[in-house]
C-alpha positions as CSV (number, residue, x, y, z in Angstrom):
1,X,12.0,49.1,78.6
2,X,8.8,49.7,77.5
3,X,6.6,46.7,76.6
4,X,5.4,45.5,73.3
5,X,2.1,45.5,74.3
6,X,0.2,48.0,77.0
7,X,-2.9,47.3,78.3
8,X,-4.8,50.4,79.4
9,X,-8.7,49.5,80.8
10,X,-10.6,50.4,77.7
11,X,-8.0,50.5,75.3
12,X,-4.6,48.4,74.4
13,X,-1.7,50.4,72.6
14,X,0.3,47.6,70.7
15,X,4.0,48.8,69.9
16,X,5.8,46.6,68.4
17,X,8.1,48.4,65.7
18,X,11.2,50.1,66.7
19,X,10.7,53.2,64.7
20,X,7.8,54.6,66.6
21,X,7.6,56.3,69.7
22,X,6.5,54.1,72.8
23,X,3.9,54.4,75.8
24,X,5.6,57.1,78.6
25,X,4.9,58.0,81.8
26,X,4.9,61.6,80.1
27,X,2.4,60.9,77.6
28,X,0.1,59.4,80.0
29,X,0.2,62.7,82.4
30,X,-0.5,64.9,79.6
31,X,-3.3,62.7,78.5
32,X,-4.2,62.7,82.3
33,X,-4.0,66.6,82.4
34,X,-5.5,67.6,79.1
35,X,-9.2,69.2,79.8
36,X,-11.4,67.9,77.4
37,X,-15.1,68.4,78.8
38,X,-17.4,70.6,76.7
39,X,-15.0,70.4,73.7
40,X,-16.4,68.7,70.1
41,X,-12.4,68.6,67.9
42,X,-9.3,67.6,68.7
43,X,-5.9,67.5,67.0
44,X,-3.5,65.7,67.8
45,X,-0.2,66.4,66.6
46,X,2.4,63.2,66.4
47,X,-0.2,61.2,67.2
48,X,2.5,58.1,67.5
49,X,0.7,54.9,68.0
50,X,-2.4,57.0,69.2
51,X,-1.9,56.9,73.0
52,X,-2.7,60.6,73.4
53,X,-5.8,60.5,70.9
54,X,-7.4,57.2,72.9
55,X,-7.3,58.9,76.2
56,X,-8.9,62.1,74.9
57,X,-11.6,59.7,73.3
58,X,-12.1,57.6,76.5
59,X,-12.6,61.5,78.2
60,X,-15.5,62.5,75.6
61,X,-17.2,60.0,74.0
62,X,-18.2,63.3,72.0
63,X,-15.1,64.2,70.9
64,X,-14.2,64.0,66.9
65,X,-10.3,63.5,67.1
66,X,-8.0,64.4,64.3
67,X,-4.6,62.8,64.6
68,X,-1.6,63.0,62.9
69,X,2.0,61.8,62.2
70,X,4.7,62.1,60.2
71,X,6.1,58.3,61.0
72,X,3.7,56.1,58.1
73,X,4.9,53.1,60.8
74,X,3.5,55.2,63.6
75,X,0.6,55.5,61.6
76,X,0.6,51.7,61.0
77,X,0.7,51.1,64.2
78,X,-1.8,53.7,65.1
79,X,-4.9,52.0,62.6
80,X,-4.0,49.0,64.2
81,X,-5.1,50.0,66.9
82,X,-7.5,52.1,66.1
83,X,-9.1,48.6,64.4
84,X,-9.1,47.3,67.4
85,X,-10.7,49.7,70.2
86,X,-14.0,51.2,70.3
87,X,-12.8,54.6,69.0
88,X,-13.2,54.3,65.7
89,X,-16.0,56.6,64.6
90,X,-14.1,59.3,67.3
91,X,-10.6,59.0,66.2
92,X,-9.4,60.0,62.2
93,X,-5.8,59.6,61.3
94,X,-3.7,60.7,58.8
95,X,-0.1,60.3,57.9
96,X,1.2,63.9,56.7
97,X,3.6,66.3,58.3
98,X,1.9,69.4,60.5
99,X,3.6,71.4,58.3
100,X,1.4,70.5,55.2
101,X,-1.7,70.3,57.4
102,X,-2.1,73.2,58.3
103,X,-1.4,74.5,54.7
104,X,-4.5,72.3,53.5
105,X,-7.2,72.5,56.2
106,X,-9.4,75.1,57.2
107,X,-10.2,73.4,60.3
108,X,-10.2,75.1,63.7
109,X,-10.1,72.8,66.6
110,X,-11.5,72.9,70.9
111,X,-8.0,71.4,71.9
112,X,-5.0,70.5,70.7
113,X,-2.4,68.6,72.3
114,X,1.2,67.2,71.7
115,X,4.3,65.3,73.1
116,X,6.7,67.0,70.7
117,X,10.5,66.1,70.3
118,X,12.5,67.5,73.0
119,X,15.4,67.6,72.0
120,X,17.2,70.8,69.9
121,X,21.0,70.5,70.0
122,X,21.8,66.9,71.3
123,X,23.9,64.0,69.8
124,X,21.5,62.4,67.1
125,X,20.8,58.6,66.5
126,X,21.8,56.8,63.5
127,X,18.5,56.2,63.4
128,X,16.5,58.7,61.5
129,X,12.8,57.6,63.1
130,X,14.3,58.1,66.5
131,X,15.4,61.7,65.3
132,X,11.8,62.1,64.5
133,X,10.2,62.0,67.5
134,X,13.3,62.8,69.4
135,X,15.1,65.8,67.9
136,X,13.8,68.8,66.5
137,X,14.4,68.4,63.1
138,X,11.5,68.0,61.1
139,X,9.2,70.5,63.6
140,X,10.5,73.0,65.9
141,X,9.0,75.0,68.4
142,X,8.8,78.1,66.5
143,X,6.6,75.9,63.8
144,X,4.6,74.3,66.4
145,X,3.7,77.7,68.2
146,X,3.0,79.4,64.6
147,X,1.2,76.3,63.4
148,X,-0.9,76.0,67.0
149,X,-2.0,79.7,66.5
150,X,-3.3,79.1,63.2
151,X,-5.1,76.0,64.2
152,X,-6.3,77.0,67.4
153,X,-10.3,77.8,67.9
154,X,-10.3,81.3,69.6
155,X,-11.7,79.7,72.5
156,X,-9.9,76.5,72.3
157,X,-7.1,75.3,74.3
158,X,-3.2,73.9,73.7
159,X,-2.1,70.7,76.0
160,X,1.6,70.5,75.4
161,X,4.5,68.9,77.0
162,X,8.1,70.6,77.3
163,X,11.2,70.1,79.3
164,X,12.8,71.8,82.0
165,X,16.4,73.3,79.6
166,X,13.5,74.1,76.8
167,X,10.9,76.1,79.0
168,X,12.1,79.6,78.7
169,X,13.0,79.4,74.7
170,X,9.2,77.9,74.8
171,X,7.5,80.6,76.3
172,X,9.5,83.5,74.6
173,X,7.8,81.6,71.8
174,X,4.4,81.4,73.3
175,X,5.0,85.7,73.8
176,X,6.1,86.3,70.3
177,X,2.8,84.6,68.8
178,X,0.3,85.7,71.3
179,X,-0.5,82.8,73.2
180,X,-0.8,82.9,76.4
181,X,-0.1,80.2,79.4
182,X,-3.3,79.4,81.5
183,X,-2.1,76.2,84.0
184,X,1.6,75.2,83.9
185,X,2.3,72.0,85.8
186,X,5.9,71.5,87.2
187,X,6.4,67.3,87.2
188,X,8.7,65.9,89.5
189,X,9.9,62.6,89.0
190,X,10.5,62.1,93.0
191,X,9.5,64.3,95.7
192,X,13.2,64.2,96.9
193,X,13.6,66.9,93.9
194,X,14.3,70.2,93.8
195,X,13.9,71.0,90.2
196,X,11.0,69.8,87.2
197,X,12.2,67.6,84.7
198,X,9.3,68.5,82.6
199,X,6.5,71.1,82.2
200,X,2.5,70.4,81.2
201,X,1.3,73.6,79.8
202,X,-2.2,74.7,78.8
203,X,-2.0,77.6,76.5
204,X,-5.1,79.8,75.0
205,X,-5.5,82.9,72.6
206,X,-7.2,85.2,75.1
207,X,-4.4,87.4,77.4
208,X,-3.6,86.2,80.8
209,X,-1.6,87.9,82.8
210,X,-1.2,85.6,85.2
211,X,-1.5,82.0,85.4
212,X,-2.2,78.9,87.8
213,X,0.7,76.9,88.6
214,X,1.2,73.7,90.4
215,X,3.9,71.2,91.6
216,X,3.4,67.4,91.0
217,X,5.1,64.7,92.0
218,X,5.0,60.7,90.8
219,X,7.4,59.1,93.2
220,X,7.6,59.7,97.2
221,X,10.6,59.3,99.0
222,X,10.7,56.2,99.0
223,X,10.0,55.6,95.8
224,X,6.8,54.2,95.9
225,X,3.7,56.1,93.3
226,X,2.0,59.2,95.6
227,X,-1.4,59.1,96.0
228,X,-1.9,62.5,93.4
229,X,-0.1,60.1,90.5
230,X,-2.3,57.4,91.1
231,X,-5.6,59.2,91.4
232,X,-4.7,61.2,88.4
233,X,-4.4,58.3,86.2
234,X,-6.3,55.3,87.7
235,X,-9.3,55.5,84.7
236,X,-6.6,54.7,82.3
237,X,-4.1,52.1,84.3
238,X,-5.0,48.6,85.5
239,X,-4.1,48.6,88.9
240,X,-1.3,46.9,89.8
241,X,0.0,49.9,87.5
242,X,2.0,48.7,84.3
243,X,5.3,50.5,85.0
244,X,7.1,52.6,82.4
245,X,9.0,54.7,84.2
């Protein structure tokens, strides 16, 4: 289970409401993955408890972050912690649905990047916050693609995370708005795997016919972290690795 309180090395994400979405190895990769040198904006879209937007900030101390989330207690938590790092004159939040913010800005940002809800057609929780971040109810692909292409500088770049049943609805998606893939990253959970159980895309406005793709893998065989997973992430982890896997 994940812990109440994760310690990263220059910033702690505190988590302790049930209604918000918690620290996962998935967020981190993506944090890990997204390229962020050279940009000035960000958006991040379900920003949560602001995991995402802290490791972009930690990337580019130039970075101006805009993050937001439809959860106001993921929001709570978020200017919590926000309070408490050294982020915030990088980092602005804002508790609205993606929906509405892209009707009222005329903002265009370097990068955007989100952990959306994964899943589309499975068994709900009584729980409606859960549903949130969990379920595509309240933003589905096809409004996150439309939305990203609104948003999206012309030279900017998308960071988003999708699972392995989802990937080909995704990217019909990606095709029907214009958007092209650039790096595709296939996670493994073990290297004993033979299939992904989750995909890091980056996706940009100009054409691409073809695109680089990679494996990665975060466990060996014998289930101990590879050396690619712990190089990726060791300027955000304090080794011995907090693990939330």
């Amino acid at each position: 289970m994940p812990k109440d309180r994760f310690e990263f090395k220059q910033f702690v994400i505190h988590q302790p409401l049930n209604n918000v979405k918690k620290v996962s190895t998935d967020s981190v990769l993506l944090g890990c993955f997204a390229e962020v040198s050279n940009k000035k904006t960000a958006l991040d879209i379900g920003c949560g408890t602001g995991l995402l937007a802290f490791m972009l900030a930690q990337k580019n101390s130039d970075l101006k972050i805009v993050a937001i989330d439809i959860n106001a207690e993921a929001i709570e938590c978020a200017r919590y912690n926000l309070k408490h790092s050294k982020f915030s004159e990088q980092i602005e939040l804002n508790h609205l649905a993606l929906q509405q913010f892209v009707n009222e800005t005329e903002l265009k940002f370097d990068i955007i990047i989100c952990n959306p809800p994964y899943f589309s057609k499975s068994l709900k929780s009584q729980n409606i916050f859960k549903n949130q971040y969990r379920h595509q109810e309240q933003l589905n692909y096809e409004e996150l693609v439309f939305c990203v292409n609104k948003l999206l500088d012309k030279n900017g770049s998308f960071w988003v995370l999708i699972p392995f049943y989802e990937m080909n609805n995704f990217e019909l998606l990606l095709y029907k708005h214009q958007l092209f893939i650039h790096n595709k990253i296939e996670i493994y959970s073990k290297m004993t795997k033979t299939i992904p159980y989750i995909f890091v895309y980056e996706i940009k406005k100009d054409f691409r016919n073809e695109y680089e793709s990679k494996k990665f893998y975060i466990l060996d065989e014998n289930n101990a972290y590879t050396n690619e997973y712990i190089d990726l992430t060791k300027d955000f982890y304090l080794w011995e690795i907090n693990k939330i896997i």
